[in-house]
C-alpha positions in Angstrom: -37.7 -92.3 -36.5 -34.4 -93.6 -36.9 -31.9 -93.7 -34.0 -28.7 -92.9 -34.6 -25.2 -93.3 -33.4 -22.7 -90.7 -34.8 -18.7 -91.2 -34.2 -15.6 -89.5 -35.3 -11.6 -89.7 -34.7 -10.1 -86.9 -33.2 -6.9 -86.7 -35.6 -5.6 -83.2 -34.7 -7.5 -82.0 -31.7 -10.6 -83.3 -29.5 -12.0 -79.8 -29.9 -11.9 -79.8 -33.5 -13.7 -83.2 -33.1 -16.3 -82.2 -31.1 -16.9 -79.0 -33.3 -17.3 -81.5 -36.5 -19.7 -84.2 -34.9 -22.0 -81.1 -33.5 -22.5 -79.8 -37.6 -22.4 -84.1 -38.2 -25.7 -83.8 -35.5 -27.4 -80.9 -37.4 -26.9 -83.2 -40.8 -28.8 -86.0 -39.2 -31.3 -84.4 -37.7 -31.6 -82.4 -41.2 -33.0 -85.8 -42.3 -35.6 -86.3 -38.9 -33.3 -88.5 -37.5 -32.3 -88.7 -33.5 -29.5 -88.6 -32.4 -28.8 -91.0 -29.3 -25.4 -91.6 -28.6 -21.7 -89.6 -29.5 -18.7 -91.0 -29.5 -15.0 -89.7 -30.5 -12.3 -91.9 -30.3 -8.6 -90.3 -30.0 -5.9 -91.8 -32.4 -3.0 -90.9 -34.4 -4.4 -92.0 -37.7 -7.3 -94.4 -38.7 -7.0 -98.4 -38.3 -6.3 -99.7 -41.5 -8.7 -102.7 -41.2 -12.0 -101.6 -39.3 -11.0 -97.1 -39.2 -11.8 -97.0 -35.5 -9.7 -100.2 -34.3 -11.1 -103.8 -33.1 -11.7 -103.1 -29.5 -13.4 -99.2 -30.3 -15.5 -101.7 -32.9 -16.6 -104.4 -30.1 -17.2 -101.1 -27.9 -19.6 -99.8 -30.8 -21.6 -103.1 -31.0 -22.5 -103.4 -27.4 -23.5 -99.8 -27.4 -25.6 -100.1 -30.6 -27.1 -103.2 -29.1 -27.9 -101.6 -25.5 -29.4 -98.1 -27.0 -31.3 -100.2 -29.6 -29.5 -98.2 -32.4 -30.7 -98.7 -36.2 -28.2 -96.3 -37.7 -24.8 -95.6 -37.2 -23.1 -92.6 -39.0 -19.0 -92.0 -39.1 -17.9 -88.4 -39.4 -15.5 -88.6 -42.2 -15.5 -90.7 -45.7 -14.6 -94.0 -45.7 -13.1 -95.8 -48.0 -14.5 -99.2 -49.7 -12.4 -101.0 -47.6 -13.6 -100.0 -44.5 -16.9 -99.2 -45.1 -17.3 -103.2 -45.9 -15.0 -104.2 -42.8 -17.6 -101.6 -40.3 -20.6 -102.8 -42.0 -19.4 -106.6 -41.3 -18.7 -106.3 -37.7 -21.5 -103.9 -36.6 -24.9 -104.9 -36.3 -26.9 -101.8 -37.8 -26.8 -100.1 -41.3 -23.7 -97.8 -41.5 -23.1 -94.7 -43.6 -20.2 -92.4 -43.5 -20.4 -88.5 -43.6 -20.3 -88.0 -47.6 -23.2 -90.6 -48.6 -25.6 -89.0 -45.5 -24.5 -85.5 -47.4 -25.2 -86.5 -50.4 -28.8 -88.2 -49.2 -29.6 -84.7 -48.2 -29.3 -83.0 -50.9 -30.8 -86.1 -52.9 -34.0 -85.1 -50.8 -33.7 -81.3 -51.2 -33.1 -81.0 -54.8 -35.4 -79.2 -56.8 -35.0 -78.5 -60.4 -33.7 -80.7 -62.9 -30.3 -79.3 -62.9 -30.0 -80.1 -59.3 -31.4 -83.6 -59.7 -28.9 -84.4 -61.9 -25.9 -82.8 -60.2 -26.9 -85.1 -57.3 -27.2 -88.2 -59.2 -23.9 -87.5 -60.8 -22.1 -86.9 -57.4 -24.3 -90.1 -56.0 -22.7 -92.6 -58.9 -19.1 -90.6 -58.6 -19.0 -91.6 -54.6 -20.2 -95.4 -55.0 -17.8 -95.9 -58.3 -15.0 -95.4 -55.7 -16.3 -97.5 -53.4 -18.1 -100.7 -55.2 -15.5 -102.8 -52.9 -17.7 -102.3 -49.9 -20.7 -100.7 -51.4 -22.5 -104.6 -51.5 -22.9 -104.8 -48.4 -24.0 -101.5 -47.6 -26.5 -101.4 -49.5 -28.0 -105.3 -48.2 -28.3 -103.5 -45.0 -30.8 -100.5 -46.1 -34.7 -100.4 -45.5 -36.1 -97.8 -46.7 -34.9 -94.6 -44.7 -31.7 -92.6 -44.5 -29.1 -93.5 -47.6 -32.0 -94.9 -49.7 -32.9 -91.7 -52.0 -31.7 -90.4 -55.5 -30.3 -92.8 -57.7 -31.7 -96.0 -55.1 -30.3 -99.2 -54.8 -30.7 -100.2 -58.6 -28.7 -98.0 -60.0 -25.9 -98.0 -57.1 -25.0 -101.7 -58.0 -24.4 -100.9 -61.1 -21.0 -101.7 -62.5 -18.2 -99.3 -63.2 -19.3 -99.4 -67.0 -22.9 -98.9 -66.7 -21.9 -96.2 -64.3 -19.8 -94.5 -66.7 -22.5 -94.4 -69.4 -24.7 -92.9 -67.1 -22.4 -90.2 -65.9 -22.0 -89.7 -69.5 -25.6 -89.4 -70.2 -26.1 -86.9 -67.1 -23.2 -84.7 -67.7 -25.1 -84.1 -71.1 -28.2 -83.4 -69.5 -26.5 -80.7 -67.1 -25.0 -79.2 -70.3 -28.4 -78.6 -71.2 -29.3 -77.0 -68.4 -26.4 -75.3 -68.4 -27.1 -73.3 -71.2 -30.1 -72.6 -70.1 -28.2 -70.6 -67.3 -25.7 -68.8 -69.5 -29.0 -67.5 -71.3 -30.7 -66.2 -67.7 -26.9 -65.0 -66.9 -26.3 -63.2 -70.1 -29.8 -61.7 -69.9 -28.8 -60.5 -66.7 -25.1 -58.9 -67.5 -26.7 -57.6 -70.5 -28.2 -54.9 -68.1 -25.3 -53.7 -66.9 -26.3 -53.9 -63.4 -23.8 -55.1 -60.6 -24.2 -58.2 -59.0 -24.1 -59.2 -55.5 -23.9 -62.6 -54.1 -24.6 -64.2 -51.0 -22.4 -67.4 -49.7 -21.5 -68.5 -46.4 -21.6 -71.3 -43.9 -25.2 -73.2 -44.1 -28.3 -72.1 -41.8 -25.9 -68.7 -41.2 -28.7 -67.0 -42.4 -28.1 -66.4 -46.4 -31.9 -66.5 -47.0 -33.3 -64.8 -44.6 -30.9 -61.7 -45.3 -32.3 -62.6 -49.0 -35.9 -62.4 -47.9 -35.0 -59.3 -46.1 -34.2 -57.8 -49.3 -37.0 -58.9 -50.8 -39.8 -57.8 -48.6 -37.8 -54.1 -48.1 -37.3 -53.5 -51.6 -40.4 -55.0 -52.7 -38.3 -57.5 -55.3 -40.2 -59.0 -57.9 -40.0 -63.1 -58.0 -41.4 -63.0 -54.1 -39.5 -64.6 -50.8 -37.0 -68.0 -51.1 -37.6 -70.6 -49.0 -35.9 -70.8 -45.4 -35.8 -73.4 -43.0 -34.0 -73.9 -39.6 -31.8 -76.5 -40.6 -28.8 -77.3 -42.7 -29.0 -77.5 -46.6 -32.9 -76.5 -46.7 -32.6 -75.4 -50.7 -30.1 -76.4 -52.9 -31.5 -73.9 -55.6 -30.0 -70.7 -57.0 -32.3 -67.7 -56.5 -31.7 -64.4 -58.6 -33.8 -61.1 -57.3 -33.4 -57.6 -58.9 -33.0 -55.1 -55.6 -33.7 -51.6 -56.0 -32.7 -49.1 -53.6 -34.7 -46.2 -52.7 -32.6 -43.7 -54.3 -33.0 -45.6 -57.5 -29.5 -48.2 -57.6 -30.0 -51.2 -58.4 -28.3 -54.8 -58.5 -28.5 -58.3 -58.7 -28.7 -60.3 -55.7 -28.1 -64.6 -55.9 -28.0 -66.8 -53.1 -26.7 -70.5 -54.1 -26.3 -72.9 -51.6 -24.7 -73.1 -48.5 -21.1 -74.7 -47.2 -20.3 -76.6 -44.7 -16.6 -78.2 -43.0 -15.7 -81.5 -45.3 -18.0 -80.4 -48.2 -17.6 -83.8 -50.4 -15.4 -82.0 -53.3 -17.2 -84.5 -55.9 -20.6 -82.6 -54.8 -18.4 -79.5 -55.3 -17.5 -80.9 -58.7 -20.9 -81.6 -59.2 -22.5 -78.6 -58.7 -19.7 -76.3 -60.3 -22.8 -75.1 -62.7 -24.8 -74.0 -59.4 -21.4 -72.8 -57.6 -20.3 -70.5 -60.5 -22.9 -68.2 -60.7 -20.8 -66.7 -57.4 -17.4 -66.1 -59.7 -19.4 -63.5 -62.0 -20.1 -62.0 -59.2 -18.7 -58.0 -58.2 -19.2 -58.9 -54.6 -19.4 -61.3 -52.1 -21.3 -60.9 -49.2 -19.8 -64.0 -47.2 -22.5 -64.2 -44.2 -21.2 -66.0 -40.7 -23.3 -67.2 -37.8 -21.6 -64.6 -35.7 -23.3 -66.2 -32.5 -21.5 -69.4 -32.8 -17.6 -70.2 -31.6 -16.6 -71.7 -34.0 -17.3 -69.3 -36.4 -13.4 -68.6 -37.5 -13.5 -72.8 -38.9 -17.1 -71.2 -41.0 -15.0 -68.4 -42.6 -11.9 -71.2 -43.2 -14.5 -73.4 -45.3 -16.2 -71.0 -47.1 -13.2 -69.6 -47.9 -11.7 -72.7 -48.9 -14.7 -73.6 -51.4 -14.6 -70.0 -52.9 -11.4 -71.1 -53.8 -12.1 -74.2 -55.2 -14.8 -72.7 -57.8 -12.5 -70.1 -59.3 -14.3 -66.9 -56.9 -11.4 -66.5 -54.1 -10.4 -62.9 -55.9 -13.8 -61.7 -55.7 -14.1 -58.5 -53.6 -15.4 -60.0 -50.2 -17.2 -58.8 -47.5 -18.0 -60.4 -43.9 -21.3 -60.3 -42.5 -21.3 -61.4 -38.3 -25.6 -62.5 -38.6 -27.7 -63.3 -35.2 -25.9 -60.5 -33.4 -29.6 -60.7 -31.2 -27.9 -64.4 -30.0 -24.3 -62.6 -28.6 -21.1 -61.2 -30.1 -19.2 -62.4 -32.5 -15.4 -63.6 -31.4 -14.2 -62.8 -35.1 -12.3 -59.1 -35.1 -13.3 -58.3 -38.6 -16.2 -57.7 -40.5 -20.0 -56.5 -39.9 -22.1 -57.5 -36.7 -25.7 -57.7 -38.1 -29.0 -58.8 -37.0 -31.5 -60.2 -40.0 -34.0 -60.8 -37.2 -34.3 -57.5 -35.8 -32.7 -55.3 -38.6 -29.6 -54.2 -36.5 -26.8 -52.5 -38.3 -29.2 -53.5 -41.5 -28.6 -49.5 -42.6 -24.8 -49.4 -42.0 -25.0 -53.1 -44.4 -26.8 -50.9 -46.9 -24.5 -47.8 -47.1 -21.3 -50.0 -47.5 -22.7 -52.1 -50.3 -23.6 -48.7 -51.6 -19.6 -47.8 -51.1 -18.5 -50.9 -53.1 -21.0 -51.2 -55.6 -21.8 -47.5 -57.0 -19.2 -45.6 -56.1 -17.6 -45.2 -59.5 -21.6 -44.3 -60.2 -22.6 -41.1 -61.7 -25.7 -39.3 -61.2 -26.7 -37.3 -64.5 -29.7 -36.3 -66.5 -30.1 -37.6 -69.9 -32.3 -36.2 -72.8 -33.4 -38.5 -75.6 -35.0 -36.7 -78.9 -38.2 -38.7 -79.7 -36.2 -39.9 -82.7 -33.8 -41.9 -80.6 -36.4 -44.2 -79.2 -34.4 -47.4 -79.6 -31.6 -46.0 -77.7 -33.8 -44.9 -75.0 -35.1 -48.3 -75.0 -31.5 -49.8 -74.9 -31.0 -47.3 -72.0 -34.2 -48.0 -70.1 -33.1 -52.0 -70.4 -30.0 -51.1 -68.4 -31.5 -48.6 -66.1 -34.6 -47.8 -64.0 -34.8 -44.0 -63.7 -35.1 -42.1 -60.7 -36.9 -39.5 -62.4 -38.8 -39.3 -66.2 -40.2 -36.4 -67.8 -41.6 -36.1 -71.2 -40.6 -32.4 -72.7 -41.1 -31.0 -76.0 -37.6 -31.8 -77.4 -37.5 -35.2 -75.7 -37.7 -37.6 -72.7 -35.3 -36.2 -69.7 -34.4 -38.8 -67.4 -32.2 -38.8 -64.3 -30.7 -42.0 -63.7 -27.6 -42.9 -61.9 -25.3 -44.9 -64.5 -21.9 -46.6 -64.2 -18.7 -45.3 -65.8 -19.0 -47.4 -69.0 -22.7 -46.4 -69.6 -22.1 -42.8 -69.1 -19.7 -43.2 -71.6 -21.7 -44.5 -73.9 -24.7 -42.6 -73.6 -22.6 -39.2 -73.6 -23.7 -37.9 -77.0 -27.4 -37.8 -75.1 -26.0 -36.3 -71.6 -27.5 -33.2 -70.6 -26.1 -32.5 -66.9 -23.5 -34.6 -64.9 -24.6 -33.9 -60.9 -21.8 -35.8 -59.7 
């Protein structure tokens, strides 16, 4: 196991610091590293030579040499500069926060679409940094910082970089396509979709699986995992409510304070699937104290892939593990189902309540409308009569409309 050292620069605040290198911890140890030894240095603004300053830098070498460090880990991105400076003067292999990132979700990805996101995002970072990337790299075995694209391809020049950026940013239009076909599919049934985002390890699939098992969704549970970044993959589930309303749930991956915008960029494929969404269910660990700085990211990223105007609502999880110091939004409890019923009637508010509940009767010579109907909705009743099939379904204003000419009763 490796043994790591993690350090930071308090910029702005030593609280702030402290807050960053805790989520810095959780990405190690995301990878089955330990964690050793903290440090946080206080300065104005990085050193230009060596980011933490010569004497911090002699302080860091003793240290590494007296705990028997082999990793060292800096909680912001260098640049090429001083990542080749640090990795001169220090005596272990040194990564900054973006490449240990980007190692993690090198390990998690999945699907092709996601391998070659990664890759992309992998070759984007090291073009910017081929100044210091040299000797890096000289210093890496065969643990953290050594997966996806691998030493190989990482010392690749900026040419043969560029052709394969080229080469993968075809593949992910492939793939893409294949997602606007699953997507049009989806908004071809006229069905509302809700989406899950949040801070990662919140607890955006376990509220997922939580649907799942109590709506018995097809497609079965999505895996979870108590630790940051445990699926990179989108999931897609049909939900259907006992009185018959039904909706599209997704859950993409999770955010985190400095997301790498090149893995932003990267996976704006992935990320998107949120702006089609009709609304947001932005879960927070409610438990944690910092939970005002998870709303800020989250937000900030929603922003960044087009989705900020999407009706939002906050979900306060692990209210089991203490109160929440945000003021707004809804304490919950995926682990023990508190306030899961209160969750269900609002998304009910916000989702149907432009919804109609009417009876519809189709003559048995109208079967392909009946099937276009039946594609759209599941009914909450069926009956086979001798001038046609009644059905009582609860439609949105548009189908209602457009299945008028077949309406036999509007409830309400």
């Amino acid at each position: 196991m490796e043994k790591v050292l993690i350090m930071g620069l308090a910029l702005k605040s030593q609280e702030e610091a402290e807050d960053s290198l805790v989520e810095l911890k959780g990405l190690v140890e995301a990878l089955g590293a330990e964690v050793v030894l903290e440090l946080i240095q206080s300065r104005q603004q990085p050193d230009g030579r060596t980011y933490f300053g010569k004497g911090k830098v002699e302080e860091i070498k003793l240290l590494c040499e007296e705990k028997e460090i082999t990793l060292a880990v800096v909680d912001d991105e260098l640049g090429g500069s001083h990542l080749r400076n640090l990795a001169e003067l220090l005596p272990v292999p040194l990564m900054d926060r973006t490449t240990l990132i980007l190692d993690i979700f090198a390990q998690r990805s999945r699907t092709k679409l996601a391998h070659y996101q990664v890759e992309m995002a992998q070759l984007r970072y090291n073009r910017t940094h081929l100044v210091g990337v040299g000797k890096f790299l000289s210093q890496q075995g065969a643990g953290i910082g050594t997966r996806g694209p691998g030493e190989t391809k990482l010392e690749l020049d900026r040419r043969k970089i560029d052709t394969r950026i080229s080469e993968l940013k075809a593949k992910i239009e492939e793939q893409k396509s294949v997602l606007a076909t699953q997507r049009k599919k989806r908004m071809d049934r006229e069905l509302p979709i809700l989406a899950l985002v949040g801070y990662t390890n919140a607890g955006k699939s376990s509220l997922m699986n939580w649907f799942i098992r109590n709506y018995e969704a097809p497609g079965g549970e999505v895996y979870v995992e108590d630790m940051l970044f445990a699926t990179l993959d989108t999931f897609v589930r049909k939900i259907r409510l006992e009185d018959g309303m039904e909706f599209f749930l997704i859950d993409t991956v999770g955010f985190i304070r400095k997301l790498p915008e090149l893995l932003v960029d990267a996976f704006q494929s992935t990320l998107e699937e949120v702006s089609y969404a009709d609304l947001i269910l932005h879960v927070l660990d409610g438990s944690r104290d910092d939970v005002a700085e998870q709303e800020q990211a989250t937000t900030e990223v929603l922003a960044r892939i087009g989705a900020g105007h999407i009706p939002r609502m906050e979900l306060l999880n692990k209210k089991d593990l203490g109160e929440s110091l945000l003021m707004k939004g809804i304490p919950i409890s995926v682990k023990t189902g508190e306030n899961m019923d209160l969750l269900i009637e609002k998304i009910k508010d916000e989702l149907f309540s432009r919804h109609h509940l009417c009876s519809f009767l189709f003559s048995y010579t109208a079967g392909a409308v009946l099937s276009r109907f039946l594609e759209q909705n599941t009914p909450l009743e069926k009956e086979y009569k001798g001038e046609g099939t009644w059905i009582l379904a609860k439609v949105s204003p548009r189908q209602l409309e457009e299945f008028r000419e077949y309406l036999d009763h509007e409830i309400n």
